[in-house]
N, C-alpha and C positions, 0 to 999 in steps of 0.2 A: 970593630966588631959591630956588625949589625943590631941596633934594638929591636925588641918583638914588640909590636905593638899592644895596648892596654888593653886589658880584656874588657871582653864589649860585655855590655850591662842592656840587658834585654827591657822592655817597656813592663812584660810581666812584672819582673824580678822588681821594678821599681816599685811598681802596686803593693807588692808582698812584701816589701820591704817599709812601706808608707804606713801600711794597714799595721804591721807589729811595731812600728813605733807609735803610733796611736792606742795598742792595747794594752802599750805599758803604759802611755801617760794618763789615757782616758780608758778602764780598764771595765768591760763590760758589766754590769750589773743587775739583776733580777730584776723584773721589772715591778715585782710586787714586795718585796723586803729587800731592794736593792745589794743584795748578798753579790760575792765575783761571782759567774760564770762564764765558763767556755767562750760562750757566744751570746751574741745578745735573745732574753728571751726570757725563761724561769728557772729558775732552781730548781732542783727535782723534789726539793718538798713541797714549795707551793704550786707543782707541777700536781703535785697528788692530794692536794688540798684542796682542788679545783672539783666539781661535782659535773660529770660527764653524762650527758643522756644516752644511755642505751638500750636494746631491745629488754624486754618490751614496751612497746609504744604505740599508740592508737597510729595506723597506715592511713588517715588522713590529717588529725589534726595534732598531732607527734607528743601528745600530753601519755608520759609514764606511765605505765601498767604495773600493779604490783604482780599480778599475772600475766599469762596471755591467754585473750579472750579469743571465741569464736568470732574469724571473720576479720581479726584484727582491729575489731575498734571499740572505742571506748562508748560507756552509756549514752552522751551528748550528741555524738556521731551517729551512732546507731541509731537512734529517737529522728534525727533531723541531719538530713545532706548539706554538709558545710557547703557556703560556697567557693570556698579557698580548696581547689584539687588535693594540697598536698601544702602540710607544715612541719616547718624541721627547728630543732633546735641544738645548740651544740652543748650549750650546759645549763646546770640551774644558776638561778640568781641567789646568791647569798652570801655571805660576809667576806667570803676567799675574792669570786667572782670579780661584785664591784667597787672592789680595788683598782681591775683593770679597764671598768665600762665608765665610772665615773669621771676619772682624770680626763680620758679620750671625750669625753662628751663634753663636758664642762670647764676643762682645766688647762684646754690647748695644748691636751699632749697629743699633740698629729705622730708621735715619736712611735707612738703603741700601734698605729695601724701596718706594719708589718707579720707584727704577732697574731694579732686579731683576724688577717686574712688567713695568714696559716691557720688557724682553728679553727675558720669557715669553709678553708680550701677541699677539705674532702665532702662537705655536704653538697659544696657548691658545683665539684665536678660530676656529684652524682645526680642532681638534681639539675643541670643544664643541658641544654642538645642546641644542635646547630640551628638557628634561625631566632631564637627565644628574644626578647626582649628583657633587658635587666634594666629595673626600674628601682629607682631608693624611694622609699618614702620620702616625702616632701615636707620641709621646713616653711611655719608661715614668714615672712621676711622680716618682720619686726626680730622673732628671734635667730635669724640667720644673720641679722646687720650684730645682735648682742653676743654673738658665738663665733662669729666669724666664717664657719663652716658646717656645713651639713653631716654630723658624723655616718649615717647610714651611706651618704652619696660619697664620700672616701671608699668608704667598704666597699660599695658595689662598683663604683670606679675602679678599684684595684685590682678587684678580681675580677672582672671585664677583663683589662687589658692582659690579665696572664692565662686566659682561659685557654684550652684545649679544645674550645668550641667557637662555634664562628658563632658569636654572640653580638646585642647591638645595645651599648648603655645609652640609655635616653632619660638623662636624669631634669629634661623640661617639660615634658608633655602632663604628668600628672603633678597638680599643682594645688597649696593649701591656700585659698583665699580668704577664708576667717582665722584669726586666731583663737586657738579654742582657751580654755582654762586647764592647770595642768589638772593630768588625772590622779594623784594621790589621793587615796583615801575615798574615791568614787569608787560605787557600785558597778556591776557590768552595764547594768541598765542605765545608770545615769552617763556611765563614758559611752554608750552607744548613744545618749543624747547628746553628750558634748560636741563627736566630731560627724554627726550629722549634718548633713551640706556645708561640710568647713572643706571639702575636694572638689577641684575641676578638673576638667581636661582642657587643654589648647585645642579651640574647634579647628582650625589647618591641620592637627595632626591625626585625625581620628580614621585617616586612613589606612596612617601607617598599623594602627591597632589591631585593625578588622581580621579575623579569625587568626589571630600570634598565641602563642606560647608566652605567658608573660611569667618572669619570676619577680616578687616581692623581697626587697633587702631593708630589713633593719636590724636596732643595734639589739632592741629589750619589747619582749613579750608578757604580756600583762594579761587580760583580760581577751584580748584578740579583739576588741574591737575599733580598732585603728586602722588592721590590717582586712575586716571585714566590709569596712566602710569603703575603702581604694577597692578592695578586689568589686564589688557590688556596682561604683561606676567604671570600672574597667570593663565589666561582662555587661554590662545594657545599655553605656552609654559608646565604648569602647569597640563592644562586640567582640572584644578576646575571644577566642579558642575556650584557655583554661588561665588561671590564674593562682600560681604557688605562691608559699613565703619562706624565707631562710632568715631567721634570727641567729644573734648570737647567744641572748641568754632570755632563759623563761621563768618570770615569776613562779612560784607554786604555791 
């Protein structure tokens, strides 16, 4: 009697079968109370613990409205034309929050930058067009050698590569050459002195600059003046078009 041959085992079915014996051994966990879930990511409480910016919000510089104002902008905007086109933020900072921005910055959890692009991914797609340039804010190299990594240039590297825009990450061209002092506990005014002339640009590349769509990527918004100081040599030394920012989380 003839044998029938062993049933064939598809390269799929091996995947699917690899991936479920890993979620019993190494069984996914919240990223913030390490609780089981589904999938890797948060638990649906500290899903809701998390403080999400939504309308209303000043339509240039994305700081909260308790109302909505005439014109859509807040007092500071109104008074005085940011020079950042357009700022976005996905939530506030606060005790839920950096749980997740801490470890990712300081604690080499490169682990969390999947989650973190999904919760920049819809600002990011709304805020990108074909040709933009995506730029991280820049690490001075003292502490990129002490961190290992650029957290802002993961983020905007990751979501570069999965954009639905024909986008160009150029995480060399803007570049920190002083190390400033950190800003806790500074004023706006004194952190607009701090990271005064702590930015250059790469003179070879200030061609590629000259009238682009540039977007701004970092992790935490403070004061905005970190993001005003880059956008200010982007636009006169640069010659940018315009110059946006995408945070992940905004002091208040």
């Amino acid at each position: 009697m003839r044998k029938s041959p062993p049933p064939r085992i598809l390269p799929g079915s091996i995947n699917q079968l690899f991936r479920y014996g890993l979620d019993i051994l190494l069984p996914n966990g919240c990223a913030l109370c390490a609780e089981h879930v589904a999938a890797r990511g948060l638990c649906s409480d500290c899903w809701l613990g998390l403080t999400h910016i939504s309308a209303p919000f000043c339509a240039r510089c994305g700081r909260p409205l308790a109302h909505a104002l005439p014109e859509s902008l807040c007092g500071k905007c109104h008074i005085k034309d940011p020079i950042l086109t357009q700022v976005r933020s996905v939530l506030i900072y606060d005790d839920v929050s950096k749980g997740l921005i801490l470890p990712f910055k300081h604690g080499d959890r490169l682990s969390l930058t999947p989650l973190l692009v999904q919760l920049l991914r819809p600002l990011f797609d709304a805020m990108a067009s074909d040709g933009m340039i995506i730029m991280p804010v820049p690490l001075h190299k003292a502490r990129y050698f002490s961190r290992r990594y650029n957290q802002s240039a993961e983020l905007a590297r990751n979501l570069s590569a999965s954009s639905r825009h024909i986008v160009h990450f150029t995480p060399n061209i803007l570049l920190r050459h002083r190390n400033t002092r950190s800003m806790g506990g500074l004023t706006s005014k004194k952190r607009l002195q701090n990271v005064s002339g702590a930015f250059l640009l790469k003179h070879d590349s200030l061609d590629a600059l000259n009238g682009k769509n540039i977007l701004l990527i970092d992790d935490v918004l403070t004061t905005g003046a970190t993001m005003e100081s880059c956008a200010r040599l982007l636009m006169t030394r640069g010659k940018a078009a315009s110059v946006s920012a995408l945070v992940l989380l905004r002091v208040m």
